[in-house]
DSSP file (Angstrom, degrees, kcal/mol; ACC not computed):
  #  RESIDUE AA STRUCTURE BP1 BP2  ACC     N-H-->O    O-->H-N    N-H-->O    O-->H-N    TCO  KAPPA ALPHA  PHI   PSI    X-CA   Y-CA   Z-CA
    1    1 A X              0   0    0      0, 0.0     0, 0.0     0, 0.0     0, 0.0   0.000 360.0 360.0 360.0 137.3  101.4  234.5  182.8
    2    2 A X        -     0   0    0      1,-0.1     2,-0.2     0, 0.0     0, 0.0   0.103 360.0-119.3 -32.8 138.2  100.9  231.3  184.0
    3    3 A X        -     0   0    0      2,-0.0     2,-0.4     0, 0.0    -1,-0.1  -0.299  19.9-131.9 -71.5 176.5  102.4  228.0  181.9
    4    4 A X        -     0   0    0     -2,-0.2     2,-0.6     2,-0.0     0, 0.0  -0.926  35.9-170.3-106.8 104.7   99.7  225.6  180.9
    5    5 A X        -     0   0    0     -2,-0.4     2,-0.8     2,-0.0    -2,-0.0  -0.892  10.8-151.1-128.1 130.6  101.5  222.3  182.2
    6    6 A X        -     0   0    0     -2,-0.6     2,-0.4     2,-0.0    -2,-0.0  -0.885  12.1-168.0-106.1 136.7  100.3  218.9  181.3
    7    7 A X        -     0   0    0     -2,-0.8     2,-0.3     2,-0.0    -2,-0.0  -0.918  13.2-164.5-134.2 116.0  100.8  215.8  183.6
    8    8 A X        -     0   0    0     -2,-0.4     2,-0.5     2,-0.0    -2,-0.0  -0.654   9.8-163.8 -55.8 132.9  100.3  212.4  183.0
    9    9 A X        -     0   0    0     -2,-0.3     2,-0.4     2,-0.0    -2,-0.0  -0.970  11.2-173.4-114.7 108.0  100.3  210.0  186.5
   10   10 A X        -     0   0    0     -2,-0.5     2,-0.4     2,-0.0    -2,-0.0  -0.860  12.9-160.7 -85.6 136.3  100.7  206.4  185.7
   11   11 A X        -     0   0    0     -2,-0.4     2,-0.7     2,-0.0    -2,-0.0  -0.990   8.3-169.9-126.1 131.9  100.4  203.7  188.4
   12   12 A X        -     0   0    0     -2,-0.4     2,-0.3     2,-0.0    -2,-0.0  -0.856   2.1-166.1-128.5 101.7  102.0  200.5  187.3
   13   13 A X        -     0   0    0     -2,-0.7     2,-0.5     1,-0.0    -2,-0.0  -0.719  21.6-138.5 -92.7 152.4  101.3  197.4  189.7
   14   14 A X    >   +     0   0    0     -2,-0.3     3,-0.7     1,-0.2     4,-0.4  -0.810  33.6 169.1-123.8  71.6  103.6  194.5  189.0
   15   15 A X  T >>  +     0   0    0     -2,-0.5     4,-2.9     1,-0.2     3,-1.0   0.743  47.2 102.3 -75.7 -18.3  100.5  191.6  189.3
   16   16 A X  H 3> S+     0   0    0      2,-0.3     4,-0.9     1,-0.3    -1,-0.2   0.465  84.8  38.7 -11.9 -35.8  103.0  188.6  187.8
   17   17 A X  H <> S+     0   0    0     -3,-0.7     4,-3.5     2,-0.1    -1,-0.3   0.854 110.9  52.0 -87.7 -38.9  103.7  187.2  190.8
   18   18 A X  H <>>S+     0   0    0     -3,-1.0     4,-3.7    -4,-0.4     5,-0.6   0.955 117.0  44.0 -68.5 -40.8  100.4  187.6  192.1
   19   19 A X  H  X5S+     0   0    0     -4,-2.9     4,-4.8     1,-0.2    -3,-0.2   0.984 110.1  60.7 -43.2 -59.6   99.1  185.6  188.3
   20   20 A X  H  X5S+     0   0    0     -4,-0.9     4,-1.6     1,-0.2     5,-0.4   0.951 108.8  38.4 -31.0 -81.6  101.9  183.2  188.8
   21   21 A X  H  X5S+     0   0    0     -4,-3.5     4,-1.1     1,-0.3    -1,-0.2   0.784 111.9  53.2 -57.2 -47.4  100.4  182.2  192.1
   22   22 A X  H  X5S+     0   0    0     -4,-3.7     4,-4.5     1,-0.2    -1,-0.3   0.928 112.3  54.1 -45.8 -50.9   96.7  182.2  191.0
   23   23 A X  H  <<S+     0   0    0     -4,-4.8    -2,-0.3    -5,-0.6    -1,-0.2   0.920 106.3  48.2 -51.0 -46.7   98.2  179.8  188.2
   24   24 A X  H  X S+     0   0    0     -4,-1.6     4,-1.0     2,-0.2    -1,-0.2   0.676 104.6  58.3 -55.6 -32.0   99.7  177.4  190.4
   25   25 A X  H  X S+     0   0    0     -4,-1.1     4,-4.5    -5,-0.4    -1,-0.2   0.911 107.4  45.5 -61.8 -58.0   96.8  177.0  192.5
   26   26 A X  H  < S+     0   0    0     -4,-4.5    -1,-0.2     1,-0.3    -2,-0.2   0.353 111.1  53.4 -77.6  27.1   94.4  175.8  189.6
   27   27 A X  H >> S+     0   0    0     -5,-0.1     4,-1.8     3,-0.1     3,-1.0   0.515 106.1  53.3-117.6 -43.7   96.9  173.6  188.4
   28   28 A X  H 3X S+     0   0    0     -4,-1.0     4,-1.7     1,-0.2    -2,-0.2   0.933 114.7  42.5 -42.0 -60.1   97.1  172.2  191.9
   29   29 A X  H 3X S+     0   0    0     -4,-4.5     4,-0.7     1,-0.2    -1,-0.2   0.401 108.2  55.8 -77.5   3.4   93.5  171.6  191.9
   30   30 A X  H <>>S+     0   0    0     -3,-1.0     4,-4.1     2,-0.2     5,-0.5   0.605 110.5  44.8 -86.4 -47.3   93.1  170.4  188.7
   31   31 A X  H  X5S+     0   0    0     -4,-1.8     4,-3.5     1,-0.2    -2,-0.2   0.974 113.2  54.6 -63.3 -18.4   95.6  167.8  189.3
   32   32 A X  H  X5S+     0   0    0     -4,-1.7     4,-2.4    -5,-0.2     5,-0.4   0.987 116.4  37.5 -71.6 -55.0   93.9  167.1  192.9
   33   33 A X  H  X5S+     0   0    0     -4,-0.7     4,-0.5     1,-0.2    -1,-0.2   0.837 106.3  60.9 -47.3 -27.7   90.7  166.6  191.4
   34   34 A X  H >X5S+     0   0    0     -4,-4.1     4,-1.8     2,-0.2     3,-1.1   0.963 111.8  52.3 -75.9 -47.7   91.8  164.8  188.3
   35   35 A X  H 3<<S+     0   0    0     -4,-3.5    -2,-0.2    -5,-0.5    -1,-0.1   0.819 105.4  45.3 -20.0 -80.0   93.0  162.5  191.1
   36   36 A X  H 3< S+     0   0    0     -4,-2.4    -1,-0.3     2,-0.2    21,-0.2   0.306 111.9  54.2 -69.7  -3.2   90.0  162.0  193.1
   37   37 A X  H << S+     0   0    0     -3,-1.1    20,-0.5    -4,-0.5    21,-0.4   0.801 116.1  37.8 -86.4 -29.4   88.2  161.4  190.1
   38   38 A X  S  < S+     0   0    0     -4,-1.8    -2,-0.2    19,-0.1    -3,-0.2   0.507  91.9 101.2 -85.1 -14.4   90.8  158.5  188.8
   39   39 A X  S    S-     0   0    0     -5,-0.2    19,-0.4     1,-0.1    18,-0.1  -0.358  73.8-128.2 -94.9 177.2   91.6  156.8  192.2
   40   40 A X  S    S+     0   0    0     17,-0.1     2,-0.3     2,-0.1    -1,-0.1  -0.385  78.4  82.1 -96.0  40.2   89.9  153.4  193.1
   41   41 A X  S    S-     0   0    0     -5,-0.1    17,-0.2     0, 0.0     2,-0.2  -0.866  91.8 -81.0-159.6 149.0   88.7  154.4  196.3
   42   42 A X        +     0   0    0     -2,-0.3     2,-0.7    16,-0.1    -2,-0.1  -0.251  52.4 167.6 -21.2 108.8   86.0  156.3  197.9
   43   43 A X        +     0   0    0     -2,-0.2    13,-1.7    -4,-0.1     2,-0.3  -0.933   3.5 153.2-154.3 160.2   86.5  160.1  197.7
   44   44 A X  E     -A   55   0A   0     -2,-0.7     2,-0.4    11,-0.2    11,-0.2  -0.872  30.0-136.5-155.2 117.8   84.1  163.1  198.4
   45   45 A X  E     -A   54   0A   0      9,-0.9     8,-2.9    -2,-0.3     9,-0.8  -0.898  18.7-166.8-111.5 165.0   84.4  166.4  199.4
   46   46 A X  E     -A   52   0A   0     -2,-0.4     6,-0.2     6,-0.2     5,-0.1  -0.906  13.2-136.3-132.8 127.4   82.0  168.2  202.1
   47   47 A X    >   -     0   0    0      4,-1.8     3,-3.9    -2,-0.3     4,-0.2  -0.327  47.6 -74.4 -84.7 178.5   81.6  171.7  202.9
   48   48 A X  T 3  S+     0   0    0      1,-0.3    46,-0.1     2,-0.1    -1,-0.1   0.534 129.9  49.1 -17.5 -38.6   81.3  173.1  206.3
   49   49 A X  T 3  S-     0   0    0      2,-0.1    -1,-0.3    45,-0.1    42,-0.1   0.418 115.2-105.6-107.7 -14.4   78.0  171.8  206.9
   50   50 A X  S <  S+     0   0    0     -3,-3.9    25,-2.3     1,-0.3    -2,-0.1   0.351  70.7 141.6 103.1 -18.0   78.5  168.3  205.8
   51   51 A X  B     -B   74   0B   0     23,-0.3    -4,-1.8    -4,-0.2     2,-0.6  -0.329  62.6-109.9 -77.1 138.4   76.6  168.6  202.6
   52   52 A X  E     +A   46   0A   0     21,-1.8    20,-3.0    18,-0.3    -6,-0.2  -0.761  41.5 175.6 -97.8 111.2   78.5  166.4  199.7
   53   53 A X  E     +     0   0A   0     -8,-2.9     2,-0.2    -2,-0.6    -1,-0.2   0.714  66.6   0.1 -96.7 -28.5   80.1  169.1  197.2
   54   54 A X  E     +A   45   0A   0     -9,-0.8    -9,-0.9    17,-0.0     2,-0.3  -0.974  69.2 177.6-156.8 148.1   82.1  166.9  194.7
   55   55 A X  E     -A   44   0A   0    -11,-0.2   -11,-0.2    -2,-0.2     2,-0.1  -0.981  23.6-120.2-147.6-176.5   82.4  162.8  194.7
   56   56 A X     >  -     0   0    0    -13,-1.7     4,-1.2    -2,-0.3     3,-0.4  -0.345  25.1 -94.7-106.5-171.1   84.0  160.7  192.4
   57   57 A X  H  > S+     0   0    0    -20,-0.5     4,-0.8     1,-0.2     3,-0.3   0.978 110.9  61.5 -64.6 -48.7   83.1  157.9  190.1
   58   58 A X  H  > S+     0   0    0    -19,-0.4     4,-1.2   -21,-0.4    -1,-0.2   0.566  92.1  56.5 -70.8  -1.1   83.8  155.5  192.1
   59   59 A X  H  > S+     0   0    0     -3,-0.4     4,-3.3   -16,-0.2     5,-0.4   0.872 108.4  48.6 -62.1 -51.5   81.7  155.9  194.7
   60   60 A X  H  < S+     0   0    0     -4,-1.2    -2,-0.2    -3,-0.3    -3,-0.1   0.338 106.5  56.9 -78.1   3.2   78.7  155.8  192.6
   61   61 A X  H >< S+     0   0    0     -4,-0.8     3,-1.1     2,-0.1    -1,-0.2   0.829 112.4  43.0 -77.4-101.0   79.9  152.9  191.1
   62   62 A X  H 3< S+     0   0    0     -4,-1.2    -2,-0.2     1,-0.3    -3,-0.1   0.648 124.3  30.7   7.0 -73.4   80.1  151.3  194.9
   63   63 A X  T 3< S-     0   0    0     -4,-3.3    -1,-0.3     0, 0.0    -3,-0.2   0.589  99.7-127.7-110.4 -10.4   77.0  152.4  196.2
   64   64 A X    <   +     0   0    0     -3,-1.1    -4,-0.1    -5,-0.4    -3,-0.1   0.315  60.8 135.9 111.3 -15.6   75.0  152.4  193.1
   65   65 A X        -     0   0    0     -6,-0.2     2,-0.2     1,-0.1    -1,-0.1   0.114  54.3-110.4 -42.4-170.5   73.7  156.2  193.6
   66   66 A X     >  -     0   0    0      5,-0.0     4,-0.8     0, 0.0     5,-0.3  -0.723  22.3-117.9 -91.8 145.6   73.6  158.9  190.7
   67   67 A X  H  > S+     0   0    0     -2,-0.2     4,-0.5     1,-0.2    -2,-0.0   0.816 121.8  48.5 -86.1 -13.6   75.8  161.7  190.8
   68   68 A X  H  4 S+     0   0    0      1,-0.2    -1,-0.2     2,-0.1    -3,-0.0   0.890 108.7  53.8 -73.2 -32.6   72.2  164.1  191.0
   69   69 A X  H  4 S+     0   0    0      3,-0.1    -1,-0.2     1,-0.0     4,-0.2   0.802 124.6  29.2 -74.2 -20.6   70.8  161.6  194.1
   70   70 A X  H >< S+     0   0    0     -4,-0.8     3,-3.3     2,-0.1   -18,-0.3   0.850  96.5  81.9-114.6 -82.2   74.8  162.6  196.0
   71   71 A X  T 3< S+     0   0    0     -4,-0.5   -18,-0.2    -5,-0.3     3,-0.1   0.206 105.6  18.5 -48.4 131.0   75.9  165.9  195.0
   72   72 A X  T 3  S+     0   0    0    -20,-3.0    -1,-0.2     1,-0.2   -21,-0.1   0.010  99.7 120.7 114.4 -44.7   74.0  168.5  197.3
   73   73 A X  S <  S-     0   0    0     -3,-3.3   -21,-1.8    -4,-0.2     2,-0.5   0.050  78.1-104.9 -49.8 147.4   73.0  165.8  200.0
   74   74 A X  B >>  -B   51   0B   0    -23,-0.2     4,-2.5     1,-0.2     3,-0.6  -0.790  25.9-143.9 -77.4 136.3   74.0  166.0  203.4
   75   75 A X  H 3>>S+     0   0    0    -25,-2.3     4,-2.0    -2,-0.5     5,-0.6   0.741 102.1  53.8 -50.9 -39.6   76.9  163.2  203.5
   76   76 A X  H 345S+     0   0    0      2,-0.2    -1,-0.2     3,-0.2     7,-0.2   0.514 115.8  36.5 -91.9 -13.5   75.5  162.2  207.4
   77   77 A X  H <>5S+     0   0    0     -3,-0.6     4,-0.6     2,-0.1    -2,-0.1   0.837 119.9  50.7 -91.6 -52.8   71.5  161.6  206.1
   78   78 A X  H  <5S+     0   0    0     -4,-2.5    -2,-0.2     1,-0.2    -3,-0.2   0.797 129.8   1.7 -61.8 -39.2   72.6  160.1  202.9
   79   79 A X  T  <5S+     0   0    0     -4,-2.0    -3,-0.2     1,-0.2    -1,-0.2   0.651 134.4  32.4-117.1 -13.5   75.4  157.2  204.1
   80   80 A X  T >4< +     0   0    0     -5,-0.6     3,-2.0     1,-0.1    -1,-0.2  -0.227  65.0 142.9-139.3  40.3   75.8  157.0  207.6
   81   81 A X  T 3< S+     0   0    0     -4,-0.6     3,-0.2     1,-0.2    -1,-0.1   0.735  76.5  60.7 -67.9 -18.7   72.2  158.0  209.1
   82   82 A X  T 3  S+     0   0    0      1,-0.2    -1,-0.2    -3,-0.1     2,-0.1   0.372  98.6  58.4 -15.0 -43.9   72.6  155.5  211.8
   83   83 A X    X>  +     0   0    0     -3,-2.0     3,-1.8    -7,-0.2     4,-1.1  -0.635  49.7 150.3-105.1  57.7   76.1  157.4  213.3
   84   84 A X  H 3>  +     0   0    0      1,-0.2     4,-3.8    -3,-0.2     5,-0.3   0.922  69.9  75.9 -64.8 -22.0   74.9  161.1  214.3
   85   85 A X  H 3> S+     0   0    0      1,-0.2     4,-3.1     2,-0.2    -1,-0.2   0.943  96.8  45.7 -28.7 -46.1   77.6  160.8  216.9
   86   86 A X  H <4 S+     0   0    0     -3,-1.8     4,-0.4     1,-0.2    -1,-0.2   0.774 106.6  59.0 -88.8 -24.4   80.1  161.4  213.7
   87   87 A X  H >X S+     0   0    0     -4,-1.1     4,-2.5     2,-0.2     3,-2.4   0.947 103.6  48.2 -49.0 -55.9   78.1  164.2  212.4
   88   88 A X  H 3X S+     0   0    0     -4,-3.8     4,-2.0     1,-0.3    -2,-0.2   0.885 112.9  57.8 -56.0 -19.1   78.5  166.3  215.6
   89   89 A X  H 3X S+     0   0    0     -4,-3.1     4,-1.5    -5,-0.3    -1,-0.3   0.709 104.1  44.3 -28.0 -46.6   82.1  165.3  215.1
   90   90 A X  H <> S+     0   0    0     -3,-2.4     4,-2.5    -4,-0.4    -1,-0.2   0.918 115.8  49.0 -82.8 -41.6   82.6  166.6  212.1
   91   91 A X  H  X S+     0   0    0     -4,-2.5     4,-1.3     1,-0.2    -2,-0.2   0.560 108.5  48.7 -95.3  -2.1   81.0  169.7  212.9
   92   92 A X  H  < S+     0   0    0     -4,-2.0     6,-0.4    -5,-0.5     5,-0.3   0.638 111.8  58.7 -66.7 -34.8   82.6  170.4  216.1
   93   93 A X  H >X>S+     0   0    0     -4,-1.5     4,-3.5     3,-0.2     5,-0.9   0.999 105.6  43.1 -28.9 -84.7   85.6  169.7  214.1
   94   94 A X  H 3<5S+     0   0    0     -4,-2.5    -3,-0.2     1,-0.2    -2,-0.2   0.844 115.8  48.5 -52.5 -40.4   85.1  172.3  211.5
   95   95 A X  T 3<5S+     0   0    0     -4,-1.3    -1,-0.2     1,-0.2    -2,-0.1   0.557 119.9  35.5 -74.0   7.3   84.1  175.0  214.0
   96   96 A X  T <45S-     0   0    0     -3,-0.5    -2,-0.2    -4,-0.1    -1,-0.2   0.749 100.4-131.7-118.8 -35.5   86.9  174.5  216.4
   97   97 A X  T  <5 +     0   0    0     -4,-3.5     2,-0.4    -5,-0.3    -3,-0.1   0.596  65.7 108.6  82.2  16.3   89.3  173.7  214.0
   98   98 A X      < -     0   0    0     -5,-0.9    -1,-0.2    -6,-0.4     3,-0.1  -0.965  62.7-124.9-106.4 116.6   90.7  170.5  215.7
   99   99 A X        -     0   0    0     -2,-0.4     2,-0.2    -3,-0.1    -1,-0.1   0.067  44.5 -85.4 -44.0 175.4   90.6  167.2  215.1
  100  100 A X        -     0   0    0      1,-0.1     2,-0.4   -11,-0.0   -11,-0.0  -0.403  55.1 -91.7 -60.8 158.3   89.4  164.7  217.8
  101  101 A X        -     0   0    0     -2,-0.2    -1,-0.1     1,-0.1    -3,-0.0  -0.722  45.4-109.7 -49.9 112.3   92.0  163.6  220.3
  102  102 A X              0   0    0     -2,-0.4    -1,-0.1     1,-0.2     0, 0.0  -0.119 360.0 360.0 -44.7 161.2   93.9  160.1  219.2
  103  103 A X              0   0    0      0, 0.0    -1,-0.2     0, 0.0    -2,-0.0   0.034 360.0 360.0 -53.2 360.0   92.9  157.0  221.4
């Protein structure tokens, strides 16, 4: 007759490094933002598309928006409607993944 056998299988991933790394990141991006929120200067960032994702106090300071009138907006309608030149720039940028050529 047969034994009756019992078997446990454990699978033991070692995620520590990968936590580590996730940790480091937001802590990167805390501090970058805590940055751009503190500096005296312009700052904004824009996704792919041009559309204004995060800005700081001092912009809205500046120009006198709201952070509800900004956040969402396309960056190229809202400050610069004047330049489209520097939209298609931006967005030939991002899809090519090259800056412009220096002068």
């Amino acid at each position: 007759m047969g034994h009756d056998r019992n078997y446990i299988v454990a699978v033991v991933r070692d995620i520590t490094a990968r936590q580590h790394s996730l940790e480091v990141v937001r802590e990167s991006e805390r501090r970058f933002r805590e940055m751009l929120e503190n500096v005296e200067l312009i700052a904004m960032t824009l996704d792919k598309h041009g559309t204004i994702t995060f800005c700081n106090d001092h912009l809205l300071k500046v120009t006198g928006w709201k952070r509800g009138e900004v956040i969402g907006k396309s960056w190229f309608t809202q400050f610069i409607p004047d330049f489209p030149e520097v939209k298609q720039l931006f967005l030939e940028t991002v899809e090519t993944g090259r800056g412009p050529p220096a002068p």
